[in-house]
C-alpha positions in Angstrom: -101.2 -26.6 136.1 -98.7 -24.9 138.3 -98.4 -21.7 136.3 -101.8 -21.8 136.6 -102.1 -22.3 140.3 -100.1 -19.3 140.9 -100.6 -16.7 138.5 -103.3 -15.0 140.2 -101.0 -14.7 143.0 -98.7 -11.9 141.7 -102.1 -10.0 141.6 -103.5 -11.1 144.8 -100.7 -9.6 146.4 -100.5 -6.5 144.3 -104.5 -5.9 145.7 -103.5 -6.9 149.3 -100.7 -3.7 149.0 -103.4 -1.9 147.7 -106.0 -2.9 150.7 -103.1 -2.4 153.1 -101.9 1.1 151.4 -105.4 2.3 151.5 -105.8 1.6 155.0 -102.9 2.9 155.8 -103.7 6.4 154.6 -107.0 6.2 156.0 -105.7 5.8 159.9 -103.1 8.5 159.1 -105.8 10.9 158.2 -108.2 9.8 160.7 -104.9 10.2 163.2 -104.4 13.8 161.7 -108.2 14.0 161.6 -108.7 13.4 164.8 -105.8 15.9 166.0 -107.1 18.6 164.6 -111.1 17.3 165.9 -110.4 16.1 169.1 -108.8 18.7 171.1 -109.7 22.5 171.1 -107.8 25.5 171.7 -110.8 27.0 174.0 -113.9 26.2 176.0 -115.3 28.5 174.0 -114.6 27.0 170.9 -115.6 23.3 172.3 -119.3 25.2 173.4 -119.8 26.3 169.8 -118.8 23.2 168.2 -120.7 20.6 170.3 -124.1 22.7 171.8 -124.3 25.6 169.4 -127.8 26.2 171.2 -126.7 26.4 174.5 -128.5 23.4 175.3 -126.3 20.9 176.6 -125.0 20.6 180.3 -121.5 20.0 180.1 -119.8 17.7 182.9 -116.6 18.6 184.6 -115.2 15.1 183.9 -116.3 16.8 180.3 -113.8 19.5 180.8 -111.1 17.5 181.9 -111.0 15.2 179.0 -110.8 18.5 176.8 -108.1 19.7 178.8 -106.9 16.4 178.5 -106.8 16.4 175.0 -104.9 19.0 174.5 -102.5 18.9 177.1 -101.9 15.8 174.7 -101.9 18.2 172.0 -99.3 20.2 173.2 -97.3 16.8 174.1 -97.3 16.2 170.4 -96.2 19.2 169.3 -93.2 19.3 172.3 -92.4 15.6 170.7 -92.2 16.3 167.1 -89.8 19.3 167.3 -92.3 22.2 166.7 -91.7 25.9 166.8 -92.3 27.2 170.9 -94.3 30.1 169.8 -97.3 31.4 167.2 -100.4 29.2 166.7 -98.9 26.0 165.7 -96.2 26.1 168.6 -96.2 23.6 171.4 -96.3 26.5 174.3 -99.8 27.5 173.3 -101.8 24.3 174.4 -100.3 24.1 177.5 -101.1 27.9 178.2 -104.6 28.1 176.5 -105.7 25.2 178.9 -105.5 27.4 182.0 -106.7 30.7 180.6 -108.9 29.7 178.0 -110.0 26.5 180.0 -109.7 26.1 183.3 -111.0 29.3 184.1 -113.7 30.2 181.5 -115.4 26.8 181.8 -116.5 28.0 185.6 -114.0 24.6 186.6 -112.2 26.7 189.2 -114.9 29.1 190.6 -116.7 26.1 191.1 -114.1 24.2 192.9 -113.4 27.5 194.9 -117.0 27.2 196.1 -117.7 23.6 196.0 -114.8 22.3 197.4 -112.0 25.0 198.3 -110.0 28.0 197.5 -106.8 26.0 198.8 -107.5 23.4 196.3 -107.9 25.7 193.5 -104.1 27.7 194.4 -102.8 23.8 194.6 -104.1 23.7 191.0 -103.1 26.7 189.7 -99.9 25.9 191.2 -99.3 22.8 189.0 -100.7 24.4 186.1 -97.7 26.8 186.5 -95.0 24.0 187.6 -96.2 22.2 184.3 -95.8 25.3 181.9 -92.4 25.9 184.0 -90.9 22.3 182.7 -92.7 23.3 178.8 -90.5 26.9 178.9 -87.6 25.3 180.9 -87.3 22.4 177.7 -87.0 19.9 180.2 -87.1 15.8 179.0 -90.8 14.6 177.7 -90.4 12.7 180.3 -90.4 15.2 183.0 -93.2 16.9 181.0 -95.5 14.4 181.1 -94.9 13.8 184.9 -96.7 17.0 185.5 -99.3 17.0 182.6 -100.4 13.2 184.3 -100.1 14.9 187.6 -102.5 18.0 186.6 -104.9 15.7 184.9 -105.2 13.2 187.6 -106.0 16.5 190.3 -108.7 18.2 187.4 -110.4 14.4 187.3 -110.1 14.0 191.2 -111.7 17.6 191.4 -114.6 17.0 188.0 -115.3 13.2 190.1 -116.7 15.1 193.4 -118.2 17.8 191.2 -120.0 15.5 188.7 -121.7 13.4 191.7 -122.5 16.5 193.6 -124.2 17.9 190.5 -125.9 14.2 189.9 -124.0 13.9 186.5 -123.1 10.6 187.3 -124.3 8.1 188.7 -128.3 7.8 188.4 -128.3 11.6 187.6 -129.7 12.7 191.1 -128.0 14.7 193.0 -130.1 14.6 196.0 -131.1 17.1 198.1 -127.6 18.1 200.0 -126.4 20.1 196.5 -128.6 22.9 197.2 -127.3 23.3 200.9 -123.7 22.6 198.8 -124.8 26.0 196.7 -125.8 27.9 199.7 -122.6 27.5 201.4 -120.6 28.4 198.7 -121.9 31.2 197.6 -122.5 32.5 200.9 -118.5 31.5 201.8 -117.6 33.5 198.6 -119.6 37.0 199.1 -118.1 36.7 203.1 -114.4 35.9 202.0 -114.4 38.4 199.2 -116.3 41.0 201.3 -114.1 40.6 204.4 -111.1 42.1 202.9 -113.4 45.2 201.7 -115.5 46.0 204.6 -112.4 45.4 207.4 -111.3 48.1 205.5 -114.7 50.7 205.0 -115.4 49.7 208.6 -112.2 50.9 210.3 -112.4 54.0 208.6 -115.7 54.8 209.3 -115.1 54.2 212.8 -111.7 56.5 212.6 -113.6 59.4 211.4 -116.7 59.2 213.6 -113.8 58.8 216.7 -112.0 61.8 215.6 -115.6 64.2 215.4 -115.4 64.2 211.7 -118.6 62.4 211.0 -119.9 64.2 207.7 -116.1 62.6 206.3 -117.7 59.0 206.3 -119.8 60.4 203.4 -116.9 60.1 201.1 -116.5 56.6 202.3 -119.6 55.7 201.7 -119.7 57.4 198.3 -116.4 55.5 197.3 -118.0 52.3 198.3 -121.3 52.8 196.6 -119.4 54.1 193.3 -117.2 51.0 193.2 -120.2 48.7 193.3 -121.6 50.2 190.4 -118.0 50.2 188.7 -118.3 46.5 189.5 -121.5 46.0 187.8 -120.3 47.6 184.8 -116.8 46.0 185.0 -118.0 42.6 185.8 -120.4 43.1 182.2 -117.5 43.9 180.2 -115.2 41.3 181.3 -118.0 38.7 181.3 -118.5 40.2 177.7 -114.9 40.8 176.5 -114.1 36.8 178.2 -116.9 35.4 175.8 -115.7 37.2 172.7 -111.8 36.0 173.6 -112.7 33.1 175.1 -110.3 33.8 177.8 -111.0 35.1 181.3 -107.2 36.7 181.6 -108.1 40.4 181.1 -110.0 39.9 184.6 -107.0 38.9 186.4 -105.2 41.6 184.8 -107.7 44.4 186.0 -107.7 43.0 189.8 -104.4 42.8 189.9 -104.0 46.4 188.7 -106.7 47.2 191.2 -104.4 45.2 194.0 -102.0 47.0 193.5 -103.2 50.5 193.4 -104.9 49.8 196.1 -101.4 48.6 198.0 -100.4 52.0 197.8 -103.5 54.0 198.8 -103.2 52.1 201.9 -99.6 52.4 202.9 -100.4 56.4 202.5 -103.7 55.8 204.9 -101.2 53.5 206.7 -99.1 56.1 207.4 -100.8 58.5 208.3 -103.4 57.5 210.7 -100.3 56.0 212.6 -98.3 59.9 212.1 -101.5 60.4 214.6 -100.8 58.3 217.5 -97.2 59.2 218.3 -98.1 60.0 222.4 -100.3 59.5 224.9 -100.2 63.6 225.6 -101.6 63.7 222.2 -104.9 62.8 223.0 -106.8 66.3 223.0 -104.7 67.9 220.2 -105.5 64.8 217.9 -109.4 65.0 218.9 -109.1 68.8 217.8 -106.5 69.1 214.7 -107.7 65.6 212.9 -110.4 66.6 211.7 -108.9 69.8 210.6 -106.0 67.8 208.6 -108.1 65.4 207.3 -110.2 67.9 205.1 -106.7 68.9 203.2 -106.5 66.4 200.8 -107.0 63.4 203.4 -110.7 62.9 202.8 -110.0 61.9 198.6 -107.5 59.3 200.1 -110.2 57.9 202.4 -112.8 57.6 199.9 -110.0 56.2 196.9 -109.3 53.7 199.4 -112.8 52.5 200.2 -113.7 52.4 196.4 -110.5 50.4 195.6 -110.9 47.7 198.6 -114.9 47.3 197.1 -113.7 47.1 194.0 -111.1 45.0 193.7 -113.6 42.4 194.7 -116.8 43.2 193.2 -116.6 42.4 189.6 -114.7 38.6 191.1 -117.5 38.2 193.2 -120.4 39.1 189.8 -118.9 36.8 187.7 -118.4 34.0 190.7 -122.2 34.5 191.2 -123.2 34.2 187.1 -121.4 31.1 187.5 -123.6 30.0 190.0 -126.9 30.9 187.7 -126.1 29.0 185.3 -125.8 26.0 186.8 -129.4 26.4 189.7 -131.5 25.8 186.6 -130.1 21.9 186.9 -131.0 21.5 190.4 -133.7 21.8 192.9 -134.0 25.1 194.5 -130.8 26.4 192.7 -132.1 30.1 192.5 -133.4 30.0 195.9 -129.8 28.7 197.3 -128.1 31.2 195.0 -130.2 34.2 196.2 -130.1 33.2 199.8 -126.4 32.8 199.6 -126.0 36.1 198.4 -128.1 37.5 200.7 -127.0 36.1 204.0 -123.7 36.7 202.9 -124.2 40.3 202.6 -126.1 40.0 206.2 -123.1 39.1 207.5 -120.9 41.2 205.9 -123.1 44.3 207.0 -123.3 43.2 210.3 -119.1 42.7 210.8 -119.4 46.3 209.7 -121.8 47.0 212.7 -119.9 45.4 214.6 -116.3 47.2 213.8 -117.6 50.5 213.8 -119.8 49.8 217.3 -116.4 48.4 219.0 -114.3 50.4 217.2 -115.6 53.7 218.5 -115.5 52.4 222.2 -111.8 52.0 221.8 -109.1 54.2 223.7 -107.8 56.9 220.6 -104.1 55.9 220.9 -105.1 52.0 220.8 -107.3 52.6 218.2 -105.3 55.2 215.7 -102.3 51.7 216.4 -104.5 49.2 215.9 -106.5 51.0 212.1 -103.1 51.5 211.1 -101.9 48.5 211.4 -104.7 46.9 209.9 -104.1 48.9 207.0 -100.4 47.6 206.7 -101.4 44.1 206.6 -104.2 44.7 204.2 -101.7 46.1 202.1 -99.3 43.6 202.6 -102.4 40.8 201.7 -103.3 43.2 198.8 -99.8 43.2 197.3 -98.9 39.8 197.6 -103.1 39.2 195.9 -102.1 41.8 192.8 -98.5 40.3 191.6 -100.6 36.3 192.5 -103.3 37.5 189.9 -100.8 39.2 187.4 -98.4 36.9 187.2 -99.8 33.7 187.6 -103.4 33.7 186.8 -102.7 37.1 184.4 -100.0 35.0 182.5 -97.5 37.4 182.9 -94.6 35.4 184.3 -95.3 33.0 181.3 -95.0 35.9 178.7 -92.1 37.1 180.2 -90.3 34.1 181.2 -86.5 33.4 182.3 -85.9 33.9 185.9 -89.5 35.6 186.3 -90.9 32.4 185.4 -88.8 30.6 187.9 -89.7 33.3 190.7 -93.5 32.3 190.0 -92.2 28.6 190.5 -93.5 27.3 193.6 -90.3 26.7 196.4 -90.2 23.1 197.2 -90.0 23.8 201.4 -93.2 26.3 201.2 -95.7 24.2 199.8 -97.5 23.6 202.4 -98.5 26.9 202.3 -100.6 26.1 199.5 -102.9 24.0 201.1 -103.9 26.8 203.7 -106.8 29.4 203.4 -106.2 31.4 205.7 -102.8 32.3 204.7 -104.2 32.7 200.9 -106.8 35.4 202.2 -103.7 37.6 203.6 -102.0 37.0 200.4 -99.1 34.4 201.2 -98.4 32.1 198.4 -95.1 29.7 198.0 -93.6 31.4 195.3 -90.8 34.5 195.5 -92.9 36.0 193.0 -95.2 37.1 196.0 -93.2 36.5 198.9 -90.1 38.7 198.0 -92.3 42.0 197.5 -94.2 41.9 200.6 -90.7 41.1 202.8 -89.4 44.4 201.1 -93.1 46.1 202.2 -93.2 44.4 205.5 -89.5 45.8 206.4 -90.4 49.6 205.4 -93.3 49.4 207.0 -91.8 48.3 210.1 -89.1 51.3 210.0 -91.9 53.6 209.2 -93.4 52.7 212.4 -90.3 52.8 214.6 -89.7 56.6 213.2 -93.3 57.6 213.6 -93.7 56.1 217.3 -90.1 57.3 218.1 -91.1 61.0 217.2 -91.8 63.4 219.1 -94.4 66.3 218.6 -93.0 70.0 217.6 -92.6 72.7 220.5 -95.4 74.5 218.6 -98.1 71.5 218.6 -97.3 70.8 222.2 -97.8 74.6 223.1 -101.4 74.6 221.1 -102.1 71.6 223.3 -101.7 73.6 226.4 
């Protein structure tokens, strides 16, 4: 009776370690399973995978847990002593989820327009801080202090989003998120504009002072060119971004632009302030500017005024696309959209009025000073705008690494820089990666302007002023 009582035993257990086994395997696949399903390398990819119609409204909190995901992805692969580099190396999740997420998804042009452009350098900032501890090798530990720390701002930023756009909640978002659209495309087209036309407006107003009105022509033409370089630009990054699923190449171009530009102006810089050396120079500056601004000076003007338009025109296209796509959701969206962008562009035009109007009532020493030095600090903005985009938002302190990657770093007793729009619109970020360049700029700019003010004009000029 005993042997009979337990000789099914040795097989009961024999199926239990079967059972057991079996489910064994199945979590381990479902665990692999599910690290290959639920994270993906780009927005792009996620889009294709889960509304392959183009159907679906996709939340911000939506984003985040992506982004989420694989930030956790990227945890893994630190943890289980992966390769850095290639396709199955740990670096790439924590770098595709800026490029390939943060940006392409419309997360960070929305939060620029929604809520701020402080908040968005305050993100980008972590974003670099956490790849900084990924390329540094530093503890898990450390690295998941600044992965939580990025999440927790995306989901703080996705949670004001997703009840302004009435994706939570009872799925109204009231009336107040058209209003919310208007003011932020209008705050885009006049921040990205103001740089642009401070520029095209001074100069205008410098050649109508100096009796060479038909010059503004070229200024005009350079602007009117660079909007249509926009247009086209602004197609094939829009197109080139959907292909790659990466909006990087964009960053790239502006900050190519930037800093083109930085150096068109320092020449205009120069020279206008060459022209206001004396107050005895007056009548030979009304008479001989003109003539010295036909030699070469007139390309310069217009290569400037194309540059400053262009450097934010594609941005402000593809800010605005971003904006389309989401007024179809909400009550009057395409009428707040349009009439964003249209008194924007009022207001832009009429701080143009407005500069060349007061500009031309100006003394011509004062004034010649005063358009110089404008164009210093817009070069000084632009410079510190071009090495921001390239190497932080362009990835190129990432790809490079070592101490560049620790320049792009932000310094612990500046951050409260980042928090601060006004300082990001003349270019001043916490990192040395900006800072160090435009202190070098600043200081020859200020020699430059001690020579020039400190010389005097040639025997021969002062006797054709007589």
């Amino acid at each position: 009776m005993y042997r009979k009582k337990y000789a099914l035993l040795p097989g009961i257990l024999i199926v239990l370690v079967l059972i057991f086994g079996a489910f064994t395997v199945n979590a381990f696949a479902a665990e692999s399973g599910s690290a290959q399903a639920d994270y993906y390398m780009s927005y792009k990819k996620y889009k294709a995978a889960v509304d392959p119609e183009g159907t679906k409204t996709v939340t911000y909190n939506e984003i985040t847990d992506q982004i989420s995901n694989l930030l956790e992805e990227g945890m893994r692969r630190y943890t289980s002593a992966a390769e850095k580099d290639g396709d199955d190396g740990y670096y790439k999740p924590f770098s595709n989820a800026y490029g390939f997420w943060y940006e392409t998804s419309g997360f960070e042009k929305t939060v620029m327009g929604y809520i701020s452009g402080s908040r968005v350098t305050d993100v980008e900032l972590q974003f670099s801080t956490m790849r900084k501890s990924v390329s540094n090798g530093e503890s898990p530990e450390a690295v998941r202090q600044e992965v939580d720390t990025l999440v927790s701002m995306l989901r703080e930023d996705a949670n004001k989003l997703d009840e302004l756009f009435g994706y939570s909640g009872d799925g109204s978002s009231g009336g107040g998120l058209a209003w919310a659209t208007f003011g932020a495309v209008f705050s885009i087209i006049v921040r990205e504009g103001l740089e642009a036309i401070l520029i095209v407006g001074a100069m205008a107003a410098y050649l109508i002072k100096t009796k060479n009105r038909r010059g503004t022509l070229y200024v005009y033409i350079g602007a009117v060119l660079a909007l249509i370089a926009s247009v086209i630009m602004a197609v094939i990054l829009y197109s080139f971004a959907s292909n790659a699923g990466n909006s990087i190449p964009q960053e790239i171009v502006e900050g190519v632009t930037a800093l083109l530009a930085v150096a068109v102006l320092i020449y205009v810089s120069n020279w206008m302030i060459s022209k206001a050396e004396a107050d005895n120079w007056t009548k030979y500056l009304t008479d001989k500017v003109s003539e010295s601004a036909g030699k070469g000076k007139m390309f310069a003007l217009g290569f400037t005024s194309f540059l400053a338009v262009f450097r934010e025109g594609a941005e402000v296209i593809l800010f605005c696309q971003q904006y389309f796509t989401r007024a179809g959701s909400m009550d009057n969206g395409y009428l707040a959209v349009f009439g964003g962008i249209l008194g924007g562009l009022a207001t832009v035009a009429l701080i143009f009025v407005l500069i060349r109007v007061f500009g031309i009532r100006i003394p011509l020493k004062p004034f010649f000073m005063a358009t110089s030095i404008l164009m210093a600090i817009m070069s000084i903005a632009f410079l510190g705008s071009g090495m921001w985009e390239l190497f932080m938002d362009g990835g190129l302190a990432d790809s490079i690494g070592g101490w560049v990657q620790q320049l792009a770093s932000t310094i612990p007793w500046l951050s409260w820089m980042s928090g601060n729009d006004t300082l990001a619109f003349f270019g001043l970020y916490p990192t040395w990666i900006t800072l160090i360049p435009q202190l070098i700029l600043l200081v020859i700019t200020v020699i430059t302007f001690v020579i020039a003010m400190k010389k005097k004009p040639e025997p021969k000029q002062r006797a054709e002023e007589k």
